[in-house]
C-alpha positions in Angstrom: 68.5 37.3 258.5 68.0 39.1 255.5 70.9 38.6 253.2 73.2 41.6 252.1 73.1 42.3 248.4 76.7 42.1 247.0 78.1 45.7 246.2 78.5 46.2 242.2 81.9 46.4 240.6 83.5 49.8 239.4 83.8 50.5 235.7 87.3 49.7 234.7 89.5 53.4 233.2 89.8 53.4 229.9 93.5 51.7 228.8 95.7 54.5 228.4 97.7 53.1 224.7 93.6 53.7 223.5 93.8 57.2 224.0 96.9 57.7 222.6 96.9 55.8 219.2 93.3 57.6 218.6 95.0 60.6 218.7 97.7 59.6 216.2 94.9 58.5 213.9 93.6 62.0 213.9 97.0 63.5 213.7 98.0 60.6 210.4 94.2 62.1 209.0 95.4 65.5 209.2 98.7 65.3 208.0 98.0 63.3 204.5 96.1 66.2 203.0 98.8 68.7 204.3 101.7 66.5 203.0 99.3 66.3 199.1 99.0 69.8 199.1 102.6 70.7 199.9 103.6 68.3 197.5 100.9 69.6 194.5 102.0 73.2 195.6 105.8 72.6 194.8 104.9 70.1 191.9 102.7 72.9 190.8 105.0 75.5 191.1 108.6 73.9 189.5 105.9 73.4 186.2 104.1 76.7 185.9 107.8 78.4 186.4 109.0 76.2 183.5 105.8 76.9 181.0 106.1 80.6 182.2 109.4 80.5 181.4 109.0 79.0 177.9 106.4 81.6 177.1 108.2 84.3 178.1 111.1 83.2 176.4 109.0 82.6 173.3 107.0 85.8 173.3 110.9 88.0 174.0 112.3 85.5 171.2 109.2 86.8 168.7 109.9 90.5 169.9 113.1 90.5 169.1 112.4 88.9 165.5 109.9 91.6 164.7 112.4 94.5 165.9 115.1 93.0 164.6 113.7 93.4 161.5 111.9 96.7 161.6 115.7 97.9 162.5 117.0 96.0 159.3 114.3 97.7 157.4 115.0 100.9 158.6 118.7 101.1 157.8 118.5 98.6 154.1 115.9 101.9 153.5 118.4 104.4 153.3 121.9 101.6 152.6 121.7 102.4 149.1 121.4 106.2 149.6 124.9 107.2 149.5 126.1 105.3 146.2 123.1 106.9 144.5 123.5 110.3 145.7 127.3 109.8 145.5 127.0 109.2 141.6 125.3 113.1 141.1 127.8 115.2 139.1 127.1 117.6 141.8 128.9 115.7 143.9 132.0 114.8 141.7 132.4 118.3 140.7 132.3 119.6 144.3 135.2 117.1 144.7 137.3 118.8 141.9 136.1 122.5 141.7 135.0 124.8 145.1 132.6 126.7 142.8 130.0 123.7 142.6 130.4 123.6 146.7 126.8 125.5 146.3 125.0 123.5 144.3 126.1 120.4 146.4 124.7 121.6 149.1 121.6 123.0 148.3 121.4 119.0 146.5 122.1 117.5 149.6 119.6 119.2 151.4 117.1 118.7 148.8 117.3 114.9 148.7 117.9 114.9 152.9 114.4 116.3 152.9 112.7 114.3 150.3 114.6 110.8 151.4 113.9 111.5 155.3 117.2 111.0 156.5 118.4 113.1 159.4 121.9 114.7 157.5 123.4 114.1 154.4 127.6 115.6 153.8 130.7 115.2 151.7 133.6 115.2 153.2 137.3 115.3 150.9 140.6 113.0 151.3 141.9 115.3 154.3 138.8 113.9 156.6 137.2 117.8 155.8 133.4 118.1 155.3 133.2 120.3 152.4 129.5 120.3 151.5 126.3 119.4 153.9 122.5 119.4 153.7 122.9 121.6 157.0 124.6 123.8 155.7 123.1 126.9 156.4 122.5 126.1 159.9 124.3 126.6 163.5 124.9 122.9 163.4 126.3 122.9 160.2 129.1 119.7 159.5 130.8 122.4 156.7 134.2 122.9 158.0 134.7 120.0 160.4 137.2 117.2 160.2 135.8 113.7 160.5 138.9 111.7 159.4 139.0 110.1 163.2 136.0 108.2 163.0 135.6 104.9 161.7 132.5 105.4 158.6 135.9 107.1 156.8 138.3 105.5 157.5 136.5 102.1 156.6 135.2 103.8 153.4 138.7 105.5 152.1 139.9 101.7 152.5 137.6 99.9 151.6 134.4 101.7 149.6 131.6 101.3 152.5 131.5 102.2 156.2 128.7 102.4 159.0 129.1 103.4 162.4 126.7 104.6 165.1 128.0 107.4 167.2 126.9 110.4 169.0 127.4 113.4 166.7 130.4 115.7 168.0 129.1 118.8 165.9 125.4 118.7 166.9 125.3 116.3 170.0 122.4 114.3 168.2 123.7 110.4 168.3 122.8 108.6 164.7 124.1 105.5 162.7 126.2 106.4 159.8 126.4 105.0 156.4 129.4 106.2 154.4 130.8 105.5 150.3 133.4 106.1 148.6 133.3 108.9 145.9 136.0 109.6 143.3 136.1 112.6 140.7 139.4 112.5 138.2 142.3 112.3 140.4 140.4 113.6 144.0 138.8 111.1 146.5 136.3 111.8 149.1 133.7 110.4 151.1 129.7 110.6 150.7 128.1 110.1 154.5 124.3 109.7 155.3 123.2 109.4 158.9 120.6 108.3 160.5 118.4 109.2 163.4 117.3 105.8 164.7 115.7 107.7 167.9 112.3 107.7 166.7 112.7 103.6 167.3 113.7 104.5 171.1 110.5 106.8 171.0 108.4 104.2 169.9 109.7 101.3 172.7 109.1 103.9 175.6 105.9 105.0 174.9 105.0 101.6 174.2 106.1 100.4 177.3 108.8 97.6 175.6 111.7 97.1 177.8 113.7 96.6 174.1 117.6 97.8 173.8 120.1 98.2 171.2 124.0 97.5 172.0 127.0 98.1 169.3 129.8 95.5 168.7 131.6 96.9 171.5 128.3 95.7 174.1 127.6 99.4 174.8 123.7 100.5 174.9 122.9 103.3 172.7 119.1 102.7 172.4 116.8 101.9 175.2 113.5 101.7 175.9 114.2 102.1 179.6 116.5 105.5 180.7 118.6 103.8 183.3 119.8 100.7 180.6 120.8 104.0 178.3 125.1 104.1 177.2 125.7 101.0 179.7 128.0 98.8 178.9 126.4 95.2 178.4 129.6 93.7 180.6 132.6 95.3 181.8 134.7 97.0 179.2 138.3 96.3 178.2 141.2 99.0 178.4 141.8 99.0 174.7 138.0 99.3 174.2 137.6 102.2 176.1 140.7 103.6 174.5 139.2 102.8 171.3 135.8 104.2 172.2 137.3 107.6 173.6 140.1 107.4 169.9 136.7 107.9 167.8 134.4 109.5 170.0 132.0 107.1 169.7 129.9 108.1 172.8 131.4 111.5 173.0 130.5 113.1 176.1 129.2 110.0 178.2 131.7 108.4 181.2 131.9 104.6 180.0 134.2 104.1 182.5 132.2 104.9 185.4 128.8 103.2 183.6 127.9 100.0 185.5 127.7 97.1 183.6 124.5 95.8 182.9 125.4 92.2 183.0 128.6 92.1 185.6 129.1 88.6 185.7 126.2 87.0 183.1 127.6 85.0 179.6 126.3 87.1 177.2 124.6 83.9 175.2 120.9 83.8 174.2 119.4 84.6 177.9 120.3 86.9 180.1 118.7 88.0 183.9 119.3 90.9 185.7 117.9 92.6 188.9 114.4 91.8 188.8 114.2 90.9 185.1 114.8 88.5 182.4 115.9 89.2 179.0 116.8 87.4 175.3 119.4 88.5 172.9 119.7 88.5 169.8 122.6 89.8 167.1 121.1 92.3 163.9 122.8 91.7 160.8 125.5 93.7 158.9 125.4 95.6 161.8 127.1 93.4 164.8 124.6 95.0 166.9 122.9 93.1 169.8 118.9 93.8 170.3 118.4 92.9 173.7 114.2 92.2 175.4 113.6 92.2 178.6 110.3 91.2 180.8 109.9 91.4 184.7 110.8 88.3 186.6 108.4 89.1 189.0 106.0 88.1 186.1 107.1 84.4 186.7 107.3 84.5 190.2 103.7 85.6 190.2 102.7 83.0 188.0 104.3 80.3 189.4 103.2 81.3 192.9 99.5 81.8 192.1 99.5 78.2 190.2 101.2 76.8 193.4 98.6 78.1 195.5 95.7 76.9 193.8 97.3 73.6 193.5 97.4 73.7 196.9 93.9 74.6 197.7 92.6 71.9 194.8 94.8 69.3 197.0 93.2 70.5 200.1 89.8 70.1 198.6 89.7 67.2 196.8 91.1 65.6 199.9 89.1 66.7 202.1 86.0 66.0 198.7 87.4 62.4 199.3 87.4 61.6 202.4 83.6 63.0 202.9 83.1 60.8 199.2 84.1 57.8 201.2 82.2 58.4 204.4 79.0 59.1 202.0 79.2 56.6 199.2 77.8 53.5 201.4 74.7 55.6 202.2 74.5 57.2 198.6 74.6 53.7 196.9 71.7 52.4 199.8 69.5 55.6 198.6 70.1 55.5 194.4 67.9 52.9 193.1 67.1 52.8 189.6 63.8 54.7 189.0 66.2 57.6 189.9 69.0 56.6 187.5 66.5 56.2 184.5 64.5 59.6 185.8 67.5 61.5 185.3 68.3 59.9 182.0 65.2 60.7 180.9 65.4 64.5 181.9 68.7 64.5 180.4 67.2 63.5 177.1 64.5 65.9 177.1 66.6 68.7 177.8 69.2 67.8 174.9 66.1 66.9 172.3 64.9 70.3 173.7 68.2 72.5 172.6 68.1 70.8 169.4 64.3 71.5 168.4 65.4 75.2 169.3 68.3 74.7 166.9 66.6 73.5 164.3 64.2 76.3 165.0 66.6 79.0 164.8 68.6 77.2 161.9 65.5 77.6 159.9 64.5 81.0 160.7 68.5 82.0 159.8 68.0 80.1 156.7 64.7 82.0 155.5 66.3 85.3 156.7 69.1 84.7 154.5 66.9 83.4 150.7 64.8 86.6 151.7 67.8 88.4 151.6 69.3 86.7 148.0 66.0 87.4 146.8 65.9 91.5 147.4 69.8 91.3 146.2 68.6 89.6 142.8 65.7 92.2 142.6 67.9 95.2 142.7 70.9 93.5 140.6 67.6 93.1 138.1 66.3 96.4 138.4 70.1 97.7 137.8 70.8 95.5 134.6 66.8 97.2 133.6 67.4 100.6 134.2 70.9 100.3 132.1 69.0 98.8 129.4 66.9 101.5 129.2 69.2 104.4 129.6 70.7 102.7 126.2 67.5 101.8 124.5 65.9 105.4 124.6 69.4 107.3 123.7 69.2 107.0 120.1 65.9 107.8 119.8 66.2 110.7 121.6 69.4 111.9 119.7 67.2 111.2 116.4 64.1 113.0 117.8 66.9 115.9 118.5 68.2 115.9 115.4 64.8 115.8 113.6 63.4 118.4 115.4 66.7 120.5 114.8 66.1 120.3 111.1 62.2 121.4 111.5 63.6 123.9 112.9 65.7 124.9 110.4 63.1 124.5 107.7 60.7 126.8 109.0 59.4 129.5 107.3 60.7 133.0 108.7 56.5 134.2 108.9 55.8 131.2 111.5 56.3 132.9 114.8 54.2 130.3 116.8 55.9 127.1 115.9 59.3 128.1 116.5 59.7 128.5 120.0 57.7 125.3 120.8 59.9 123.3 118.6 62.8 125.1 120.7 60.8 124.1 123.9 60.2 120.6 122.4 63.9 120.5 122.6 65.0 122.0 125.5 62.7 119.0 127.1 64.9 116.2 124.8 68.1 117.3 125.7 67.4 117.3 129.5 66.2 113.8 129.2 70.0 113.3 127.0 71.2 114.6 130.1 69.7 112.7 132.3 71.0 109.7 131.0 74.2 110.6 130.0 74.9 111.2 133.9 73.2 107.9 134.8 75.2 106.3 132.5 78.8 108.2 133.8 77.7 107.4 137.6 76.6 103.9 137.0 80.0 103.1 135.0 82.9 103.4 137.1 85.9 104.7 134.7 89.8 103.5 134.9 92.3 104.2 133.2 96.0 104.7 133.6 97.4 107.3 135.1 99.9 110.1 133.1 101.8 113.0 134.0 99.6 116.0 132.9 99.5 119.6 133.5 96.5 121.2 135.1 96.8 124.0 133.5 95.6 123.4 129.6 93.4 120.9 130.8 91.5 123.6 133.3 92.1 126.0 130.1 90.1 123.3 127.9 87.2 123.4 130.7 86.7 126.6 129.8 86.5 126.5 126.3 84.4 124.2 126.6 81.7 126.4 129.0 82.4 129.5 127.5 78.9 129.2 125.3 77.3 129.1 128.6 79.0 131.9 130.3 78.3 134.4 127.0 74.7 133.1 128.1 74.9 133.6 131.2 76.6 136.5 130.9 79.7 136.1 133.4 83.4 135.1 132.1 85.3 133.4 134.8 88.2 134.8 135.6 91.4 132.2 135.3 94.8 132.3 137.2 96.9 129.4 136.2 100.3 128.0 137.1 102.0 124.9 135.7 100.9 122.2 138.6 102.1 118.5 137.2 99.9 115.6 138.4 99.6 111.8 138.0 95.7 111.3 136.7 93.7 111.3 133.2 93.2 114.9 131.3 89.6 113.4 130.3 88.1 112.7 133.0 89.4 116.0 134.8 88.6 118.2 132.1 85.2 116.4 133.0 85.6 117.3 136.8 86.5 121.4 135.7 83.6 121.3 133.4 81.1 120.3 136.5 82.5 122.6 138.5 82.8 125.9 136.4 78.7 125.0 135.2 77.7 124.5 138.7 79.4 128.0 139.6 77.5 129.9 136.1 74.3 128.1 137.2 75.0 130.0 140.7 75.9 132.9 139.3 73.4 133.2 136.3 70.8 136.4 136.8 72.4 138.0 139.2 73.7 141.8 138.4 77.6 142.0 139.4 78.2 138.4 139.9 82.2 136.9 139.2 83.3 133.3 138.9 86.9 132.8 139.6 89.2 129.7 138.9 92.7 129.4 140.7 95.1 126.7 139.7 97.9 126.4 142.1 100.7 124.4 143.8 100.8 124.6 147.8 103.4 122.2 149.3 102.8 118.5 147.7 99.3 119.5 146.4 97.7 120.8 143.4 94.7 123.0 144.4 92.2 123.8 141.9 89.9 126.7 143.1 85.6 127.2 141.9 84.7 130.4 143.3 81.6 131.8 143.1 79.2 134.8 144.2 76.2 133.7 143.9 73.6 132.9 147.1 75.4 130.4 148.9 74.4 126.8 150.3 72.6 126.7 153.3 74.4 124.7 156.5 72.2 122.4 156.5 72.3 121.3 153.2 76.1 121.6 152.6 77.2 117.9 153.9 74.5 116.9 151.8 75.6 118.2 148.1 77.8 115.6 146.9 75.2 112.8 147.2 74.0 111.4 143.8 70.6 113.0 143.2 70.6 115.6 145.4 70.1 118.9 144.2 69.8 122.6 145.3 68.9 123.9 141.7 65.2 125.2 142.2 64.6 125.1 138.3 64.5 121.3 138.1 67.1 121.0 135.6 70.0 119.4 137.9 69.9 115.9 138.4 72.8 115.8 141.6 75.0 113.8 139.8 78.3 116.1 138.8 79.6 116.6 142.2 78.8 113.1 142.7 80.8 112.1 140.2 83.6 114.3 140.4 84.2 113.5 143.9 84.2 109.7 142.5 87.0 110.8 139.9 89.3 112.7 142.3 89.4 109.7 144.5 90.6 107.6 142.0 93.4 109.7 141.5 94.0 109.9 145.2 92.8 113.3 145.9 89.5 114.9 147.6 86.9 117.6 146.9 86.0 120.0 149.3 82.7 122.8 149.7 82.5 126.0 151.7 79.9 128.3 151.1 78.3 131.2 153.1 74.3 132.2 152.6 75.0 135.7 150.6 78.4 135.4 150.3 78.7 133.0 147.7 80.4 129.4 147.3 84.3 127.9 147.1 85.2 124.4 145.9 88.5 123.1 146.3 90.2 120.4 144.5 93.4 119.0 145.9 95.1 116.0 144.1 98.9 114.9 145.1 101.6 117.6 143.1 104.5 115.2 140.9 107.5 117.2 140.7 109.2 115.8 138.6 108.9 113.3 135.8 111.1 110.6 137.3 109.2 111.2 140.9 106.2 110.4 138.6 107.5 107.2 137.4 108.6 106.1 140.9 
């Protein structure tokens, strides 16, 4: 019998507990990089919120410094204006007599104008405004009492007041600065206010969530519309009372204003709905300057930070787990010719860069002695040419002279010799000319400034050029008024003179021609006026005129300097030289230098 082969054993299942713990591997695998990235996400998160924090708190902190003290600057520039304004006689004898009421007011509108405060009044014991620099307006304080609010009240007690309120004459809120003024036996009260609304202009278009509360926490500047006459916390009873006893905020509802801050300390920080602000007190004023930023800001910045914590968690996890699963086969691969070619490329890369440094260090440092050596030319060339302008103007004064006294020594029967001795000199003094105006636009001029009139000096110009206009045969025509400036009568006379020669030379062979000169004062300007009729600049030409050497004299005898220089005068005394000409019609420059008004304006 053939024996039976013995049937082979099934494979034994897999044990169940294997299965199961594989499982929990994968699931222990999965978890640790989700549990480091939760973890780096809120770690990430509670620090970026604290830094953003900090520099929010920083950059509202500096805010608040620089408008605090912009708001400081603009009040201390007008603190002083009462007392000095209260000590005009003007003032005292409005006090004491109703007949100097006018000439109060027409003072206190002159120096509200010129000082650049909104409104300037006096107003007597009886709490009566009695003179005001509006007072020939609708909105005029002349007539009003004022004894209720606190600016004169705290001066009649104490000498000084300030107060910010909404106006209840001209509904135009402003802060207040008041002084006590006495005159013999009568007592009154000298008020300047303010308009600090340009400030609230300037936060709004700037975007700058910036706000100004009073001592009683009530918002009267803003640079956001719904933060305007809130309360910063809810107000007291005698406050209001108080508020509505002086009109402070005359027409606005405080009571029914929401507080900003209902139940917030009002300490350094402060946070509202959806934002975060710093305060800060302004002093002498018990203000409070409040800056506010969105908290969303934060939010925003401490959620993006989270995120990307969490994503660098979840990568370098995952950057570590497939470093450990490579590193046994990277270190079986890297053997040391590899190591030492990479070093070596390294090297040559870095020697590389720095041959090309070196190369472009070089080629900067030739670039630049090229560059002394050109400036060193010129500065030569400059100190040269000087040398030379002085060198030849004796001789040429002495050739001048010499040829002057030939002249005069001829006999009356030599007809030929004459006029070339006269052309010999003609040809000297152009070349005196010449460097006379190289020396005045190669030396620049200062001096101090004085308190002249334009009127004898222009006068003096024309003495001066009248031997050319009898040659010429035009007399400008002169209209003059007493214009006071701040600059030097020399160097002007110097600009008229250009001017009025540059206008004859326009002028000169022309049948009917008229030069005229207009001194005048328009506004805060003096404006000296060269008119001529001669043929004009061309438009193409005109923005070219008051370059040095350029010249639109076709009989070669202009060298381009005057306007040059002129222009170079008026700037020095803060004023500007202008040209308009049309072909045929003739030519109009125009001087304009800043107008002093008065001597002690001048000095200021």
């Amino acid at each position: 019998m053939t024996p039976r082969a013995p049937h082979a054993l099934p494979s034994a299942p897999p044990a169940p507990g294997r299965g199961l713990r594989a499982r929990a591997g994968r699931h222990r695998s999965l978890m640790a990089p989700v549990l480091a990235a939760l973890v780096a996400a809120a770690l990430a998160w509670l620090l970026a919120e604290r830094w953003a924090n900090a520099s929010l708190h920083e950059t509202l902190d500096r805010s608040l410094l620089l408008t605090a003290r912009a708001v400081e600057a603009e009040i201390d520039r007008f603190r002083a204006l009462p007392d000095v304004a209260g000590e005009d006689a003007r003032i005292r004898a409005a006090l004491i007599d109703p007949r100097a009421l006018d000439a109060a007011n027409r003072y206190l509108e002159t120096i509200s104008a010129h000082g650049g405060a909104a409104d300037l009044f006096l107003i007597n014991a009886q709490g009566q405004a009695i003179a005001a620099s509006n007072w020939n307006r609708p909105s005029s304080f002349v007539g009003e009492y004022y004894n209720f609010r606190p600016y004169f009240t705290q001066a009649m007690e104490t000498g000084r007041g300030q107060f910010y309120a909404i106006g209840v004459t001209t509904g135009v809120p402003g802060y207040f600065l008041s002084t006590r003024v006495t005159s013999g036996n009568q007592t009154g009260v000298l008020v300047v206010k303010l308009d600090l609304r340009p400030l609230q202009a300037t936060w709004r278009s700037a975007g700058a969530q910036m706000a100004l509360a009073d001592a009683d926490g009530v918002i009267f500047l803003s640079g956001r519309e719904d933060w305007l006459y809130r309360p910063l916390a809810p107000l007291a009873p005698e406050t209001l009372q108080s508020l509505t006893a002086t009109r402070t905020y005359d027409g606005v509802d405080l009571a029914a204003a929401a507080p900003l801050l209902p139940r917030a300390p009002l300490g350094a920080d402060a946070t509202g709905d959806g934002w975060i602000a710093r305060l800060t007190g302004v002093d002498r004023t018990g203000w409070r300057l409040i800056a506010a930023s969105p908290s969303g800001d934060v939010t925003g910045f401490a959620s993006g930070w989270a995120l990307i914590a969490a994503l660098l968690a979840l990568a370098a996890a995952s950057a570590l787990k497939s470093w450990e699963q490579r590193r046994q086969l990277v270190a079986l691969r890297l053997s040391q010719s590899e190591r030492l070619e990479t070093m070596v490329a390294t090297r040559t890369a870095d020697l590389a860069r720095e041959v090309e440094a070196r190369a472009q260090a070089e080629a900067d440092l030739r670039a630049a002695q090229e560059h002394l050596i050109h400036a060193e030319k010129m500065a030569a060339l400059g100190r040269m040419s000087t040398a030379i302008v002085h060198e030849i103007s004796q001789p040429l004064a002495a050739m001048e002279a010499t040829l002057a006294a030939a002249e005069i020594g001829l006999p009356p029967s030599d007809a030929r010799t004459a006029p070339r001795l006269a052309t010999a000199r003609g040809l000297i003094r152009r070349m005196q000319r010449t460097t006379k105006h190289l020396k005045s636009f190669g030396r620049k001029e200062t001096g101090d400034l004085t308190l002249i009139d334009l009127a004898p000096v222009v006068a003096s110009a024309l003495e001066l050029v009248t031997p050319r206009a009898r040659a010429v045969g035009v007399i400008p025509a002169f209209t003059a008024a007493s214009v006071p400036v701040l600059a030097g009568a020399v160097r002007m006379e110097q600009v008229a003179v250009n001017l009025i020669l540059n206008a004859l030379d326009a002028v000169e062979g022309q049948a009917g021609a008229a030069v005229t000169v207009t001194l005048a004062a328009h506004g805060p300007h003096a404006i000296l006026t060269v008119a001529d009729t001669g043929p004009g600049i061309a438009p193409d030409v005109l923005p070219r005129v008051t370059e040095p050497f350029f010249s639109t004299k076709t009989s070669g005898e202009g060298l381009g300097l005057g306007l040059a220089i002129s222009k170079a005068i008026l700037s020095e005394f803060g004023g500007d030289l202008a040209i308009a000409s049309t072909p045929a019609a003739g030519t109009t420059v125009t001087v304009t230098l800043p107008r002093a008004t008065t001597a002690r304006e001048a000095a200021e």
